[in-house]
VEXFI-348643 format. One record per residue (C-alpha): residue number from 0; residue in one letter; x, y, z; chain. Coordinates in pm, 1 decimal, decimal comma. Example, Ala and Ser with C-alpha at 12.3 -4.5 7.8 and 13.67 -1.06 7.14 Angstrom:
SITE  seq  type  px  py  pz  mol
SITE  0  A  1230,0  -450,0  780,0  A $
SITE  1  S  1367,0  -106,0  714,0  A $
END
This chain:
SITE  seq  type  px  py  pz  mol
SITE  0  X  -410,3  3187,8  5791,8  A $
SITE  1  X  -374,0  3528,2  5673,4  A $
SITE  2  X  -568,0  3770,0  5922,7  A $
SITE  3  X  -232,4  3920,5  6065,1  A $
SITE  4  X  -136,2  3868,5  6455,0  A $
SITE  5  X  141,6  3901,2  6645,2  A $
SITE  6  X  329,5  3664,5  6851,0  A $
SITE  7  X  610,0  3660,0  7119,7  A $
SITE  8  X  905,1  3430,5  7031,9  A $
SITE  9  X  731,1  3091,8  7168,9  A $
SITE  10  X  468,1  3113,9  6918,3  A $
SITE  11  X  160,8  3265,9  7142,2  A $
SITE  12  X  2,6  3519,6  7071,3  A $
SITE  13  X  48,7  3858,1  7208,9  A $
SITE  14  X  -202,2  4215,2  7168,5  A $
SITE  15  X  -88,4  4531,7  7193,0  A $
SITE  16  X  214,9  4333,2  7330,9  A $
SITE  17  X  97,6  4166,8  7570,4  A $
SITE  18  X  28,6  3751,7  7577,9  A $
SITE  19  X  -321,1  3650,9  7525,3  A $
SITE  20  X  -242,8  3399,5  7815,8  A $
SITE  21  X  -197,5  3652,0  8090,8  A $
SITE  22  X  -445,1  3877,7  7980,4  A $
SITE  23  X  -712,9  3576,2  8029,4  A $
SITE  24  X  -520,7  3531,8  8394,8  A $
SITE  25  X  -505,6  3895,1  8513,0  A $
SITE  26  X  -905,5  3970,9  8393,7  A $
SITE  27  X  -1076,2  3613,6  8329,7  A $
SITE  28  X  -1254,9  3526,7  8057,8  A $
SITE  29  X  -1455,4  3587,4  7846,2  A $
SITE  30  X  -1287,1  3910,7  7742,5  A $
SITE  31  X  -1250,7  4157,9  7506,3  A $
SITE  32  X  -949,6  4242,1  7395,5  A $
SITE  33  X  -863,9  4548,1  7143,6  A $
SITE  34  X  -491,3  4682,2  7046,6  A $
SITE  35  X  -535,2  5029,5  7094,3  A $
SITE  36  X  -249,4  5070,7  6816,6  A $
SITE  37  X  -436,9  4920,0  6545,4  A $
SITE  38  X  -738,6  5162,7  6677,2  A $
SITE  39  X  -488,1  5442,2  6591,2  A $
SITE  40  X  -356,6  5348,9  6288,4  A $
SITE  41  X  -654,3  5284,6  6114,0  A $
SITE  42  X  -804,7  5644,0  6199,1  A $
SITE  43  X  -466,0  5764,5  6080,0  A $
SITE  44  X  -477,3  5574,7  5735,1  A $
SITE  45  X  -845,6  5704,5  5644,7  A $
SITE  46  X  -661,3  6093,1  5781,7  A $
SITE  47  X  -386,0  6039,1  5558,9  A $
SITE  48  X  -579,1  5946,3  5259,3  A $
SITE  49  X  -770,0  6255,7  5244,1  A $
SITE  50  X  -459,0  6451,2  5316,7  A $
SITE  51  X  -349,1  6358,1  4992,5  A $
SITE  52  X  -638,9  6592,0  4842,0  A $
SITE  53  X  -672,0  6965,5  4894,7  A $
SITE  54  X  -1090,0  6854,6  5064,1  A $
SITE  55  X  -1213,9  6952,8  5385,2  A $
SITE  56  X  -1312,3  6650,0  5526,0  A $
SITE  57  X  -1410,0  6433,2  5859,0  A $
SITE  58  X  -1310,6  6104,0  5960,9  A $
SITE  59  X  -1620,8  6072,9  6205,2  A $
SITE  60  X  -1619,3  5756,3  6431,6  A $
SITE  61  X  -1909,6  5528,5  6401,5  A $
SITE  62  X  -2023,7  5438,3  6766,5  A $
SITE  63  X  -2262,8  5152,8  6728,2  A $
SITE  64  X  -1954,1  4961,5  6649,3  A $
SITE  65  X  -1807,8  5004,6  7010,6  A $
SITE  66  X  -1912,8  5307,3  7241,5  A $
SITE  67  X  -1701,9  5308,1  7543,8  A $
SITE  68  X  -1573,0  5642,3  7725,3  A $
SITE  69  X  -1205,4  5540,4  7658,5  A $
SITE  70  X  -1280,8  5446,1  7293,2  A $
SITE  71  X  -1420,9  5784,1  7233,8  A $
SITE  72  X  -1089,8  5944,4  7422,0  A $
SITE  73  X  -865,4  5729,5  7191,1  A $
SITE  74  X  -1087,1  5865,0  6884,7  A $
SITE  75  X  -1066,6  6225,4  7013,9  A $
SITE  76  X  -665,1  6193,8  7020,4  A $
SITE  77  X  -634,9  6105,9  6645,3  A $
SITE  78  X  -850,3  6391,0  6569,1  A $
SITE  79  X  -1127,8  6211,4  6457,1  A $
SITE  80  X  -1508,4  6291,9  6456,9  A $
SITE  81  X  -1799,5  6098,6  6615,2  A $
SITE  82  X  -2118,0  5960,6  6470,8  A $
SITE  83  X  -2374,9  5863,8  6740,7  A $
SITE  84  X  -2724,8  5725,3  6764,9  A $
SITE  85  X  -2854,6  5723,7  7057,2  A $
SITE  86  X  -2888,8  5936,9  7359,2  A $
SITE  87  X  -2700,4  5634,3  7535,4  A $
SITE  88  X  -2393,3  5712,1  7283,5  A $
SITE  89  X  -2460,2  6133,6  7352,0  A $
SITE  90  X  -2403,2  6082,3  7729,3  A $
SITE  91  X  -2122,5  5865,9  7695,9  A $
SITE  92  X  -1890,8  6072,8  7482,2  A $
SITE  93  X  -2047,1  6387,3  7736,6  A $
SITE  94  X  -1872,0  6164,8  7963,8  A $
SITE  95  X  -1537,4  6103,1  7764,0  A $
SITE  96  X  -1537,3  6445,4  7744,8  A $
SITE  97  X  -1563,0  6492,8  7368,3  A $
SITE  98  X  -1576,8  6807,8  7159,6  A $
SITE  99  X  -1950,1  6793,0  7080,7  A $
SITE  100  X  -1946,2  7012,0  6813,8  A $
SITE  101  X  -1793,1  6739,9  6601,3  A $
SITE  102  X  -2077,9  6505,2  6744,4  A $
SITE  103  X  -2330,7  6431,4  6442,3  A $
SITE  104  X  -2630,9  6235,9  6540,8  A $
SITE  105  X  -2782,8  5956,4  6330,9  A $
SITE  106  X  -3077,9  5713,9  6330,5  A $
SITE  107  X  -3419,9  5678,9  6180,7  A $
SITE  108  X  -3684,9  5743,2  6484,5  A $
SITE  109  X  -3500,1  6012,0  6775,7  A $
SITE  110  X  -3712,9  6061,5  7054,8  A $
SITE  111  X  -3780,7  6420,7  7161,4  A $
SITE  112  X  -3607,5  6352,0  7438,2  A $
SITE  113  X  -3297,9  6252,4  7262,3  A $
SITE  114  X  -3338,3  6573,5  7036,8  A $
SITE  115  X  -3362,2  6772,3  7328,9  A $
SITE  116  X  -3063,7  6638,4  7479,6  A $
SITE  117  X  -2843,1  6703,6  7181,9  A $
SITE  118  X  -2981,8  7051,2  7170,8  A $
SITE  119  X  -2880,9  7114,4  7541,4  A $
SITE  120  X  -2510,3  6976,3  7467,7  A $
SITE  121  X  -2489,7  7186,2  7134,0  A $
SITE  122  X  -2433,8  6901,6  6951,9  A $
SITE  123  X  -2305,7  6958,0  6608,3  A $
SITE  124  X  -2500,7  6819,6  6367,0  A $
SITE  125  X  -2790,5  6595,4  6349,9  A $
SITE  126  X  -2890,4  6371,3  6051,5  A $
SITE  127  X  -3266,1  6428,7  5991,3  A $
SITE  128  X  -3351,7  6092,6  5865,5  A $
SITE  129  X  -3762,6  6128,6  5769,7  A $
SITE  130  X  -4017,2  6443,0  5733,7  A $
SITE  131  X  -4153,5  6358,9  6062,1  A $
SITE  132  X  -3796,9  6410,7  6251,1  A $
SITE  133  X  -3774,3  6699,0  6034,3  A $
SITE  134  X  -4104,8  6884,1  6147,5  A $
SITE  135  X  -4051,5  6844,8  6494,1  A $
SITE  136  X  -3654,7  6882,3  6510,0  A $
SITE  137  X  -3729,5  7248,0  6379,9  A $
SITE  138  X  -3964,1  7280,7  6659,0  A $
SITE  139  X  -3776,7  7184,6  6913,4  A $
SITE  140  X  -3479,6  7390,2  6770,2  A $
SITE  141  X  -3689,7  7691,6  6756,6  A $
SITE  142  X  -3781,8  7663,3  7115,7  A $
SITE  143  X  -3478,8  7682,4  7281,5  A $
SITE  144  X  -3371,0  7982,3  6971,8  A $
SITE  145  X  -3114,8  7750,1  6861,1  A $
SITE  146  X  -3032,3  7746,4  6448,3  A $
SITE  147  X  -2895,3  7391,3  6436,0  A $
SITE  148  X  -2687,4  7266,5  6166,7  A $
SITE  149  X  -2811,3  6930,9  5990,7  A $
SITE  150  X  -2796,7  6710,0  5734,8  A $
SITE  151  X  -3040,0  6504,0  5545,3  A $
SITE  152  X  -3013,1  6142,9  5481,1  A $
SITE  153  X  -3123,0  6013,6  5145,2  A $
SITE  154  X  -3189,2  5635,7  5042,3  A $
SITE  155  X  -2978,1  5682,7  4715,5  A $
SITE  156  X  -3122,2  5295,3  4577,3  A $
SITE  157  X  -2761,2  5228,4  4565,5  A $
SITE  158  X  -2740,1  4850,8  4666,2  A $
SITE  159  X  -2420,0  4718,6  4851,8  A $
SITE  160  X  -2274,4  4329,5  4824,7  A $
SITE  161  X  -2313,2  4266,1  5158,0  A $
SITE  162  X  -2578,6  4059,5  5375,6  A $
SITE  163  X  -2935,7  4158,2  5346,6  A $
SITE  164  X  -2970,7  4270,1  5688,8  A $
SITE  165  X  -2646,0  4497,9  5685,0  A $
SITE  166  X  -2750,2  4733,5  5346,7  A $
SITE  167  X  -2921,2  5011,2  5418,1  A $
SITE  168  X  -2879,1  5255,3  5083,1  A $
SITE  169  X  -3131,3  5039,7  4856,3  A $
SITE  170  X  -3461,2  5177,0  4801,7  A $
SITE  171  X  -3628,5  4964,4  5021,4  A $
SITE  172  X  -3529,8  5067,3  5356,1  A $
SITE  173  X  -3608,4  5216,2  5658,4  A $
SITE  174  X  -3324,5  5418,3  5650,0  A $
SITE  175  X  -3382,4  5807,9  5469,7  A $
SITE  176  X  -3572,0  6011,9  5234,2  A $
SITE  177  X  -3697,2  5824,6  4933,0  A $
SITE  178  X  -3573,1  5961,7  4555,8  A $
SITE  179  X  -3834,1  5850,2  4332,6  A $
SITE  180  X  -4130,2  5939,8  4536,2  A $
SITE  181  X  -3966,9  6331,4  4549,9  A $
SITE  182  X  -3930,9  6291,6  4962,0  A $
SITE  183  X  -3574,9  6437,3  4913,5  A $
SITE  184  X  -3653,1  6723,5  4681,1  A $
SITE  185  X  -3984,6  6831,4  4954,5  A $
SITE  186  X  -3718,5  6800,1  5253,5  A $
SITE  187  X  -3443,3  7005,1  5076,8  A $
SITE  188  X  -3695,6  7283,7  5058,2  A $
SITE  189  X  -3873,6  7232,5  5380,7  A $
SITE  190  X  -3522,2  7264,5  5536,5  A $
SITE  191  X  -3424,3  7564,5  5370,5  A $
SITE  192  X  -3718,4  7740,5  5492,9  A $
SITE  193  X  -3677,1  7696,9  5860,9  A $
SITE  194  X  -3504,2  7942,7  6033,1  A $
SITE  195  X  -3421,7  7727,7  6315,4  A $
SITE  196  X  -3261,0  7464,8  6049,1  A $
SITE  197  X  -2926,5  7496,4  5886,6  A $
SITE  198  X  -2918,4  7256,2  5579,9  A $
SITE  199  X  -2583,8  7162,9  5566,4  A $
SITE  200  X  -2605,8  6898,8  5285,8  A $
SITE  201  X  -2701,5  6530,7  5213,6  A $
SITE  202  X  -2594,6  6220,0  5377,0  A $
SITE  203  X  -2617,9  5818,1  5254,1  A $
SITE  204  X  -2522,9  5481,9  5382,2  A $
SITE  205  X  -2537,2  5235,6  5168,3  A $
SITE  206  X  -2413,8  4940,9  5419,0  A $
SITE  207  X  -2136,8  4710,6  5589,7  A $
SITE  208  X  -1854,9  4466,9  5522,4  A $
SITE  209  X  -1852,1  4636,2  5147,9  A $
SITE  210  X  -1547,1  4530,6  4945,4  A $
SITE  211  X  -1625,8  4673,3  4621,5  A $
SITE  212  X  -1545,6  5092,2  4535,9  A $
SITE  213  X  -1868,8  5016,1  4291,3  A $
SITE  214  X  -2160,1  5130,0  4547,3  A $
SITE  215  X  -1909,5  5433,3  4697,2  A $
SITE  216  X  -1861,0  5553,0  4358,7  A $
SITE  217  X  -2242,0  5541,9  4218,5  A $
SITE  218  X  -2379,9  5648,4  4621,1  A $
SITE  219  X  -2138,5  5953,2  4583,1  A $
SITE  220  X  -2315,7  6024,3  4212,1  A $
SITE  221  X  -2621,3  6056,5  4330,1  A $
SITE  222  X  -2559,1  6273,2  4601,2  A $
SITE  223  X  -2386,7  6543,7  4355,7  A $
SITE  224  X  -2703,9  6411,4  4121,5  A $
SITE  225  X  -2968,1  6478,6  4404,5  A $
SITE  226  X  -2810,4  6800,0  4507,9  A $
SITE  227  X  -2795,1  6985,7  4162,6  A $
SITE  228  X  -3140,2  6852,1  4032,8  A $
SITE  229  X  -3253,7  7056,2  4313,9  A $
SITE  230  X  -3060,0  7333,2  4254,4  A $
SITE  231  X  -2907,2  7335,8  4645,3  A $
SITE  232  X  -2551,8  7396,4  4694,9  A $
SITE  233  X  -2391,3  7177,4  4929,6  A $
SITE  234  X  -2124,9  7226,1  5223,5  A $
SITE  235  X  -2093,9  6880,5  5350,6  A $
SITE  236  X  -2128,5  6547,8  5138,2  A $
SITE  237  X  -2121,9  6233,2  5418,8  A $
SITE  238  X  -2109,7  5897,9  5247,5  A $
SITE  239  X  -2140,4  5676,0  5568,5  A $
SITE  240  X  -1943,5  5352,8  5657,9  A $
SITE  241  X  -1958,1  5039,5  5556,1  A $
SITE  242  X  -1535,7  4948,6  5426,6  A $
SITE  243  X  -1524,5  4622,7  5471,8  A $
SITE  244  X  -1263,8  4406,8  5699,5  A $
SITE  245  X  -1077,1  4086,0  5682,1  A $
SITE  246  X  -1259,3  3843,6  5931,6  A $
SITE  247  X  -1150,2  3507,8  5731,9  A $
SITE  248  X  -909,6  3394,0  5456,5  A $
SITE  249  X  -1188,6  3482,5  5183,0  A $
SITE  250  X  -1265,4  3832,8  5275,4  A $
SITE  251  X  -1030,4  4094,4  5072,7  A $
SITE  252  X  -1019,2  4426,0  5194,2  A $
SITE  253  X  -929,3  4752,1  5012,4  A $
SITE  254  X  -692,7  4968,5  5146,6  A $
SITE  255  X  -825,9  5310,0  5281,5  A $
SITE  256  X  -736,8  5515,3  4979,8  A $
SITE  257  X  -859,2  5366,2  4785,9  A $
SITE  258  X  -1225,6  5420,3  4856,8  A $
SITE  259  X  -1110,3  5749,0  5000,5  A $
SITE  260  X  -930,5  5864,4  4643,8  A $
SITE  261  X  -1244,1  5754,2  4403,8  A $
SITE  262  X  -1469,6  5910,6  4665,9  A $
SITE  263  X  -1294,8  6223,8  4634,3  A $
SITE  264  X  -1263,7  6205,0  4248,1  A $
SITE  265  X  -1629,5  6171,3  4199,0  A $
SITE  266  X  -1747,5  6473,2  4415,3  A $
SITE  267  X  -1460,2  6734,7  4294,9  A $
SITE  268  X  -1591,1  6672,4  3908,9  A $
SITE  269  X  -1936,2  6713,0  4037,2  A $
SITE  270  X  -1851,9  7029,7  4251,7  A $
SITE  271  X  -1657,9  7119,0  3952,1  A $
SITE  272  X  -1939,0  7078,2  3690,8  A $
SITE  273  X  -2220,2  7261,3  3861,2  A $
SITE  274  X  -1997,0  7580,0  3986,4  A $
SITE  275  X  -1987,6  7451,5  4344,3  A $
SITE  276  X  -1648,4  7518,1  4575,9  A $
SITE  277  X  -1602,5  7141,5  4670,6  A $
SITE  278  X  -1812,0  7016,1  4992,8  A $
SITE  279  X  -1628,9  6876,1  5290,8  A $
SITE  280  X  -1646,6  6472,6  5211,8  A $
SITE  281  X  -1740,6  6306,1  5594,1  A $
SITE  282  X  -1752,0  5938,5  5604,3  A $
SITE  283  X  -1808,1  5724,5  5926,8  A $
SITE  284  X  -1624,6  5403,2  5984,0  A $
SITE  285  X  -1654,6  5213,1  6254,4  A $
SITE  286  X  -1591,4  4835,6  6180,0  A $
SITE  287  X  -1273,2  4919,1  6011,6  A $
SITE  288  X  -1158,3  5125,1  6247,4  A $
SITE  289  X  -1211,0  4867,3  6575,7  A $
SITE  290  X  -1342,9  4539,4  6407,6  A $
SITE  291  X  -969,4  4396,0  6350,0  A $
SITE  292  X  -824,5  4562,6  6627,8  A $
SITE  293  X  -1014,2  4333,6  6915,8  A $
SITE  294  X  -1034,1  3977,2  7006,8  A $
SITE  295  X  -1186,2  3820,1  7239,1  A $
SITE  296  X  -1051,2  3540,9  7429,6  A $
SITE  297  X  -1258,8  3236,6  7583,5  A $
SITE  298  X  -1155,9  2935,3  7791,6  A $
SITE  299  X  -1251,3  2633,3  7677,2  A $
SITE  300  X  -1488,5  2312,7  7845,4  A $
SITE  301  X  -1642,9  2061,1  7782,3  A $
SITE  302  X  -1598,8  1872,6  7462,7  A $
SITE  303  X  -1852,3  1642,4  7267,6  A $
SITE  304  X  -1773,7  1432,3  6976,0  A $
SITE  305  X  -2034,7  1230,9  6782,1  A $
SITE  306  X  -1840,6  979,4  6531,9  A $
SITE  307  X  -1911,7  1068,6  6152,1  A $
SITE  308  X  -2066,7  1395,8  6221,3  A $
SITE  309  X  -1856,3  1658,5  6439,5  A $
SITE  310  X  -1674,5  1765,0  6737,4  A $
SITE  311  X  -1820,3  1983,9  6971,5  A $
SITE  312  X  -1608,0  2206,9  7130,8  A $
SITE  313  X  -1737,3  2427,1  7379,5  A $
SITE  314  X  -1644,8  2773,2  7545,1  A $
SITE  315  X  -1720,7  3031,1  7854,5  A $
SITE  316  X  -1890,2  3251,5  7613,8  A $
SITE  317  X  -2078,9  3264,6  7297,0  A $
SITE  318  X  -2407,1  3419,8  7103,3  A $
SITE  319  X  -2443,8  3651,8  7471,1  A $
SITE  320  X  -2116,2  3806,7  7360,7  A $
SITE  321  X  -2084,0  3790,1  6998,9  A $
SITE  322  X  -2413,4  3770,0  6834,7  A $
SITE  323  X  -2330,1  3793,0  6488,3  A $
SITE  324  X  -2308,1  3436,8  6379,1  A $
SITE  325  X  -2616,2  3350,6  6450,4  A $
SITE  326  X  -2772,2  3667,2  6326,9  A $
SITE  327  X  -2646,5  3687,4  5984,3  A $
SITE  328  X  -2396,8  3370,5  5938,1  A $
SITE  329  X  -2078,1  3537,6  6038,4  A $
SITE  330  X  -1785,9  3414,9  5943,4  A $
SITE  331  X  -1449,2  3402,7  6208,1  A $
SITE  332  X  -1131,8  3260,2  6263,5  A $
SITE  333  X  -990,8  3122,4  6564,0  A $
SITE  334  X  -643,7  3039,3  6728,3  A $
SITE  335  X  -555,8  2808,2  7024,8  A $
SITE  336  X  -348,7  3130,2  7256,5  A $
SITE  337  X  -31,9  2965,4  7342,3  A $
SITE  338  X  -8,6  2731,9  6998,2  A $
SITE  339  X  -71,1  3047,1  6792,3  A $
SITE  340  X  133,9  2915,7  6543,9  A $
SITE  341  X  109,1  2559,4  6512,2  A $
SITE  342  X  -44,0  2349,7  6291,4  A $
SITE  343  X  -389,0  2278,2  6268,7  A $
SITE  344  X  -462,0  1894,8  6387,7  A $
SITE  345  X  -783,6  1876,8  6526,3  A $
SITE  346  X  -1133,1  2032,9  6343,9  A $
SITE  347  X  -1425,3  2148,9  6564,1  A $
SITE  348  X  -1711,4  2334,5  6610,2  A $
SITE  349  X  -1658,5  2607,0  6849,6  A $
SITE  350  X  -1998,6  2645,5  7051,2  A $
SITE  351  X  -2103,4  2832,9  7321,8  A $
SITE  352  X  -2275,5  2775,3  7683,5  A $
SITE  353  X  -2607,9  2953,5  7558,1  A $
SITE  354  X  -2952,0  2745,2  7570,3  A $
SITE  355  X  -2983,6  2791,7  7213,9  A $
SITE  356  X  -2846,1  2535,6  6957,8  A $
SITE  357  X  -2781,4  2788,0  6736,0  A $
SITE  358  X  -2481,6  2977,4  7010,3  A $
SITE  359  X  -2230,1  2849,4  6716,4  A $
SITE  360  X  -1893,8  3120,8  6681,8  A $
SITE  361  X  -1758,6  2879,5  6414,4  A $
SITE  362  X  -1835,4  2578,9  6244,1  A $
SITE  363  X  -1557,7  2362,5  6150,4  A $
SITE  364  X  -1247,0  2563,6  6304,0  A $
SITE  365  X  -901,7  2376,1  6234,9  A $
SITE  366  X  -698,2  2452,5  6511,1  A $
SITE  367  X  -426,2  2284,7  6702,5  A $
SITE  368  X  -558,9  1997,9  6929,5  A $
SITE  369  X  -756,3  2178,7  7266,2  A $
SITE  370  X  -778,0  2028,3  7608,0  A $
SITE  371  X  -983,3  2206,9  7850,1  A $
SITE  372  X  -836,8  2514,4  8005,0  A $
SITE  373  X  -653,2  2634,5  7714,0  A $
SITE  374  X  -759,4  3020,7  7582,2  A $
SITE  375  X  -936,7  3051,7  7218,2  A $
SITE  376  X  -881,8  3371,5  7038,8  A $
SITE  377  X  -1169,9  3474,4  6792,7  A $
SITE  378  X  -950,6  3737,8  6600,8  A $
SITE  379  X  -1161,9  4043,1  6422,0  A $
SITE  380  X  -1443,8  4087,5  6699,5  A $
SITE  381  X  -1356,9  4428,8  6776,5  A $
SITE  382  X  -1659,8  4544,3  6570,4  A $
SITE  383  X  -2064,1  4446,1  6710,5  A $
SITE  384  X  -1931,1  4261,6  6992,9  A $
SITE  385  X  -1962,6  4431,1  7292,3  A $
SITE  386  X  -2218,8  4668,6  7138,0  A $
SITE  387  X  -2416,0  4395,3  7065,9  A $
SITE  388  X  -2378,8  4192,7  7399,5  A $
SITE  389  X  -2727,4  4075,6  7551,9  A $
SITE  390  X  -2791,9  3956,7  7950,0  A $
SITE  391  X  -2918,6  3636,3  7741,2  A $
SITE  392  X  -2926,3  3371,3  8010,2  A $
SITE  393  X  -2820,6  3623,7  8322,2  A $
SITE  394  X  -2485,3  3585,9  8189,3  A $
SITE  395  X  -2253,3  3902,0  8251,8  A $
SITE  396  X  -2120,6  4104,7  7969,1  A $
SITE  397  X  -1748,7  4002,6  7973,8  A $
SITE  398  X  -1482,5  4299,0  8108,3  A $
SITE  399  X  -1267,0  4512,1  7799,9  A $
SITE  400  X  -974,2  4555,5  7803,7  A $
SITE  401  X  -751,0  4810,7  7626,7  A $
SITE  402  X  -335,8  4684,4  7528,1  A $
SITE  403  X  -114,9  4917,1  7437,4  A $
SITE  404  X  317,7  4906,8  7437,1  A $
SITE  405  X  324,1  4582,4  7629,4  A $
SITE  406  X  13,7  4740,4  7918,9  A $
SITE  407  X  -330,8  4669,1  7979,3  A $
SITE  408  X  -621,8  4859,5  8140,0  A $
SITE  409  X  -953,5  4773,0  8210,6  A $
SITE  410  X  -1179,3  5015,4  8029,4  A $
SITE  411  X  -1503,1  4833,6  8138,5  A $
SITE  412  X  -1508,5  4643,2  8415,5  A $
SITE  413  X  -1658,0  4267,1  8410,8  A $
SITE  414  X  -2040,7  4293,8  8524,9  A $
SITE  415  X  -2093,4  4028,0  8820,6  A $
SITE  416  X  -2429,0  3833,6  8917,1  A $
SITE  417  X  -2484,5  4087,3  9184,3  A $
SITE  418  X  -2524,0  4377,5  8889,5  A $
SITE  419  X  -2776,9  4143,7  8683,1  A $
SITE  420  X  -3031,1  4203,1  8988,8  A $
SITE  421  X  -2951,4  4576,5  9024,1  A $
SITE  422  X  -3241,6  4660,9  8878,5  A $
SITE  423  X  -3495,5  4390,8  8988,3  A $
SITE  424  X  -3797,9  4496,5  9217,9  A $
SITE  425  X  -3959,6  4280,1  9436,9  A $
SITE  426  X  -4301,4  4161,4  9332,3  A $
SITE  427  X  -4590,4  4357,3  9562,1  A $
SITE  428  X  -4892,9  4179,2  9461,7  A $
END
């Protein structure tokens, strides 16, 4: 195995210093798990790549990957930026206490409540994703005699490698102004015109789990494309997310500057050729910045085995608490806590408790033989986990924890069966 973890001297594993096995002890299971190091080094390595290049620039947070108050106070101490989409995601970095004026606010139908809201906080910049957000945004704004800054998102029909349901730059999408149909050119000058609007520049996402500098380099074309065919001079280029993470031995990861440094070579000739002062380059990772710094730990049950076919093995969790491989096939990979290092002698299928025969975290794990009782590690679930958790079943979402220099915290407590009926009414016909 090659995903990197870190053990203690008996050959279990430890986070953020701290063994797996007492974790699962002090705060049950399941549980999430995230090394709050790994949180801050990977904000520092996409800070350090740009400071290589004389650019303004923002490393803005992507919360859909995991919005928690302390996540968003870890993000403000490395300096980065947030990207929200939601008023859910507003309130809770209200609550962390974060600067909002380096909030931006993305997402393809805002309510006018939500607009409202992040015109009351003074949020910094919102991503006008269609003409109809753009009409009644600059009402709104208007209103309440507020000029707010924006940007406008474009679908650049720049296709990632990635699963179908995780690109979001190719033509057909929900996602952004369309190119060919002149959508962006209307909105640039729409924009301009409105006094309570102030166009910053254009913003693209072209998807997740991306690998390849290809779709960067030709998304970050056809902004500078987009942006001079329309003669508009730009203050703020944001290229979006999507670097992709190690979740098995087949996934190959580029480092940070390397998407950062062709990113930034690409916009300075294109600043450069059409008499521009270089825009400020944002981007907005979130699965690289969390996805391999959390694991979440199960205990394991009841096994089945059916000769000739498979072993079943099953765990306290599943598809309520990591959805992903059932929604789009994810891939993981597993180790048995307090055999971290041993050798693989047993394969099974890791399933979960869920009524649904498709609650499968991995098919065919090779791990170390597993006898009831003993913690499971799915490494690289820091990303779409938590976010993603469902009440599927009445199960409770699972507590977080945070690990840092041999400590733990609690950063969201364990929901019991008492909170699943919190908001239950009794029937009054």
């Amino acid at each position: 195995m090659t995903i990197p973890f870190t053990t203690n001297d008996a050959g279990a594993l430890t986070i953020g210093g701290v063994p797996a096995t007492d974790l699962a002890q002090q705060y049950g299971t399941p549980l999430y798990v995230y090394d709050v190091e790994r949180i801050r080094g990977a904000i520092r390595a996409y800070r350090t790549a740009f400071d290589q290049h004389n650019v303004d620039y923002a490393v803005s947070y992507a919360a859909k990957a995991f919005a928690s108050v302390a996540m968003f106070q870890v993000a403000a101490e490395e300096q980065a930026h947030l990207d929200v989409v939601s008023g859910g995601e507003i309130a809770t970095a209200q609550k962390a206490g974060f600067n909002m004026a380096n909030v931006s606010f993305n997402g393809n139908n805002k309510s006018d409540d939500e607009l409202n809201y992040a015109l009351e906080v003074g949020l910094g910049t919102i991503i006008v994703d269609n003409d109809f957000e753009l009409v009644r945004l600059a009402k709104l704004a208007a209103a309440k005699g507020i000029k707010q800054k924006i940007l406008l998102r474009i679908a650049p029909a720049v296709s990632a490698h990635t699963h179908e349901y995780i690109m979001t730059g190719q033509a057909d999408s929900k996602f952004g102004f369309d190119v060919a149909s002149g959508q962006v050119a209307d909105a640039i000058k729409k924009a301009e015109a409105e006094t309570s609007l102030d166009l910053l520049g254009l913003h693209a996402h072209i998807g997740s789990q991306i690998f390849e500098i290809e779709g960067f380099v030709a998304e970050a074309e056809k902004l500078v494309e987009l942006a001079a065919a329309n003669h508009f001079t730009p203050r703020v280029f944001d290229v979006g997310g999507g670097f992709g993470i190690q979740y098995t031995d087949d996934d190959k990861p580029l480092a940070s500057n390397k998407f950062i440094d062709a990113l930034v070579a690409v916009i300075e000739k294109g600043a450069h050729a059409n008499g521009w002062d270089t825009p400020a380059i944002w981007i907005e990772p979130g699965r690289s910045i969390v996805g391999a710094a959390g694991t979440t730990l199960y205990t394991a049950g009841s096994s089945k085995t059916i000769p000739g076919v498979r072993t079943y093995q099953t765990v306290d969790g599943g598809m309520g608490d990591n959805i992903r491989p059932a929604l789009y096939q994810a891939d993981y990979q597993a180790v048995v806590a307090d055999q971290a290092t041993a050798p693989a002698t047993t394969t099974v299928t890791l399933a979960g408790k869920y009524c649904e025969s498709g609650d499968i975290l991995i098919k065919d794990a090779k791990l170390p033989a597993i006898k009831p009782g003993d913690i499971i590690a799915l490494l690289s679930t820091g990303a779409y986990g938590y976010s993603m958790a469902s009440l599927y079943n009445r199960n409770p979402r699972p507590a977080v924890v945070f690990a840092e220099n041999g400590k733990s915290q609690e950063v969201i407590r364990r929901e019991t069966w008492e909170d699943l009926t919190d908001h239950d009414l009794d029937y009054q016909g």
